[in-house]
C-alpha positions in Angstrom: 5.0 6.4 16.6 8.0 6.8 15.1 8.0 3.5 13.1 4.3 4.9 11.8 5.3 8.3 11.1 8.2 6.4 8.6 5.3 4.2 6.7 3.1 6.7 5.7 5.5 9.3 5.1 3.3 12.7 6.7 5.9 13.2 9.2 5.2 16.9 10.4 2.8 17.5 7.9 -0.7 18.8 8.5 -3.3 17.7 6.7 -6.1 18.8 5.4 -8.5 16.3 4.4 -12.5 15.1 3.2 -14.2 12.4 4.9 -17.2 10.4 3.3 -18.4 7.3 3.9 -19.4 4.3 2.1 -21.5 1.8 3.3 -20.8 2.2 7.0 -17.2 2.7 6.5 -15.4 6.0 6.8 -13.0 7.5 3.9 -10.9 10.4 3.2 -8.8 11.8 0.7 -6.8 15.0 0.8 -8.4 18.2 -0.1 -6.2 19.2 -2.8 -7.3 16.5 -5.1 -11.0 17.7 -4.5 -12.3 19.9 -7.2 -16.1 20.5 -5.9 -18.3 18.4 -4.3 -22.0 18.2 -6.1 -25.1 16.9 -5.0 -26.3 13.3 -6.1 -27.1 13.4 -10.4 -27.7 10.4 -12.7 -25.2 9.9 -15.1 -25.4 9.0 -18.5 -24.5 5.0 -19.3 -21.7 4.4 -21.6 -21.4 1.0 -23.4 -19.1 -1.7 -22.8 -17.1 0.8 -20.1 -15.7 -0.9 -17.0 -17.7 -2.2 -14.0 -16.7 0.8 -11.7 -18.1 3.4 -13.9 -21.3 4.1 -13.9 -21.4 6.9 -17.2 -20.7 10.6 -17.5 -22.2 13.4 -16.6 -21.9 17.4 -17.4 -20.1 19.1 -15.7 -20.0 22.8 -16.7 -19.4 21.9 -20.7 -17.2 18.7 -19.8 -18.3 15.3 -20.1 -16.4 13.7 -16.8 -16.5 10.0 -16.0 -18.4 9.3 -13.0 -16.8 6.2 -10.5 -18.4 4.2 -8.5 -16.2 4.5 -5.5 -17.5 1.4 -3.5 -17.5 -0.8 -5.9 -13.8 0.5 -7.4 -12.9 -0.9 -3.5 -14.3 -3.8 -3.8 -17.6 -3.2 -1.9 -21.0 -3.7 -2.8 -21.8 -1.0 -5.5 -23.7 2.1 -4.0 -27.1 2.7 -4.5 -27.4 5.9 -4.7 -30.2 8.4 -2.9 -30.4 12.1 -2.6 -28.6 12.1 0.6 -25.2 10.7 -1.8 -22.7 13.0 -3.3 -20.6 13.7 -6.1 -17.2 14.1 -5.2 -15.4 15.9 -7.8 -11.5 14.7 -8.3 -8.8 15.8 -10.7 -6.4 12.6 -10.7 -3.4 12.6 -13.1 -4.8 16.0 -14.5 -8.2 14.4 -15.7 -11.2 15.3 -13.7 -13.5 12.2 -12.7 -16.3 12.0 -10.2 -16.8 9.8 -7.1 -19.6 8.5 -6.2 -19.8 8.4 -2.3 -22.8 7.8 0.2 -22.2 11.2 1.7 -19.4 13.5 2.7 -19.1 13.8 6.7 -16.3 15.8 7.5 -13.5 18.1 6.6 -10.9 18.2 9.0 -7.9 18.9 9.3 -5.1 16.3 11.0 -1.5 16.2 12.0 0.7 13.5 9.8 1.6 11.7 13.0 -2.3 10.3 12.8 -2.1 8.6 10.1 -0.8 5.1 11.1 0.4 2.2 8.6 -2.8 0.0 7.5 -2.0 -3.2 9.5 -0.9 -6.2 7.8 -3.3 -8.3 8.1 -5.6 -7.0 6.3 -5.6 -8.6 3.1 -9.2 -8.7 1.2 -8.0 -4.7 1.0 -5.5 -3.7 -1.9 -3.5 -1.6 0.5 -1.9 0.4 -2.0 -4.8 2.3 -2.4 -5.0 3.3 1.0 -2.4 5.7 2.7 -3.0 4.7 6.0 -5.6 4.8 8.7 -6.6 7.7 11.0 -8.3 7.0 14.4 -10.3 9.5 15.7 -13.0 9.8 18.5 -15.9 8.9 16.3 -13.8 5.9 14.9 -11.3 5.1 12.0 -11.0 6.6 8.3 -9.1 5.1 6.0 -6.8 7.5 3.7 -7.2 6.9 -0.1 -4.3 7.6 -2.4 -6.5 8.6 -5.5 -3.1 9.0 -8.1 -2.9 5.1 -7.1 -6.1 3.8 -7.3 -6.4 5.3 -10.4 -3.6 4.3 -12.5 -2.7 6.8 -15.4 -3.4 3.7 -18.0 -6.6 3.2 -16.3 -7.5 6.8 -16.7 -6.8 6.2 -20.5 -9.7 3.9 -20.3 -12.1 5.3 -18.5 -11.5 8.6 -21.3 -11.8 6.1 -24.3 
């Protein structure tokens, strides 16, 4: 555990996190990079912007970008119904939303949970993930938002 707790760095922290899922996979991120979460809205296209983003939406008198999350990791984009959500995200002090099958859970979870995503696993870019978190209903995988979205790809998505 000890080797774990060194890896992903939450020794003796607790946690307080969000769980969604995507597809049938379970994610999470930590709650104090959640603004809001909003029910499922269309967003408004935007030419030529990348793949992951599916257009902008209002949000209160701000246009913010809204991310297709699946897609962003590499999965099949999400088609989304009105059981999805709109999970609201300030990342490198710009507000973006994620796109996300639904929300499941928030919970809250001591740092020695979180182990080290295995090696192994390569079709995954592990540096977006913090680490994994077994529970009794299965795993979740912790997303580090700050680097999955890099502060020159935020640039872009606010061109």
């Amino acid at each position: 555990m000890t080797n774990a707790l060194k890896m992903t760095g939450f020794d003796g922290e607790t946690l307080e996190i969000i769980a969604f899922r995507l597809h049938d996979q379970e994610f999470c991120v930590k709650t104090t990079t959640i603004r809001e979460i909003r029910g499922w809205a269309p967003s408004t296209p935007i030419p030529h912007s990348p793949a992951d983003v599916l257009g902008v939406m209002n949000l209160r008198g701000t246009v913010i970008p809204i991310i297709d999350l699946a897609h962003k990791l590499g999965m099949k984009s999400t088609v989304a119904n009105e059981r999805s959500a709109i999970v609201v995200a300030e990342v490198h002090n710009m507000v973006i939303g994620l796109v996300v099958d639904r929300v499941s859970d928030i919970l809250t979870v001591r740092g020695d949970q979180v182990q080290p995503v295995p090696e192994i696993t390569t079709s995954f870019d592990k540096s977006y993930a913090e680490g994994i978190i077994a529970n009794e209903t299965g795993m979740i995988c912790f997303l580090n938002l700050a680097r999955m979205f890099k502060e020159r790809d935020m640039e872009d998505v606010a061109a």
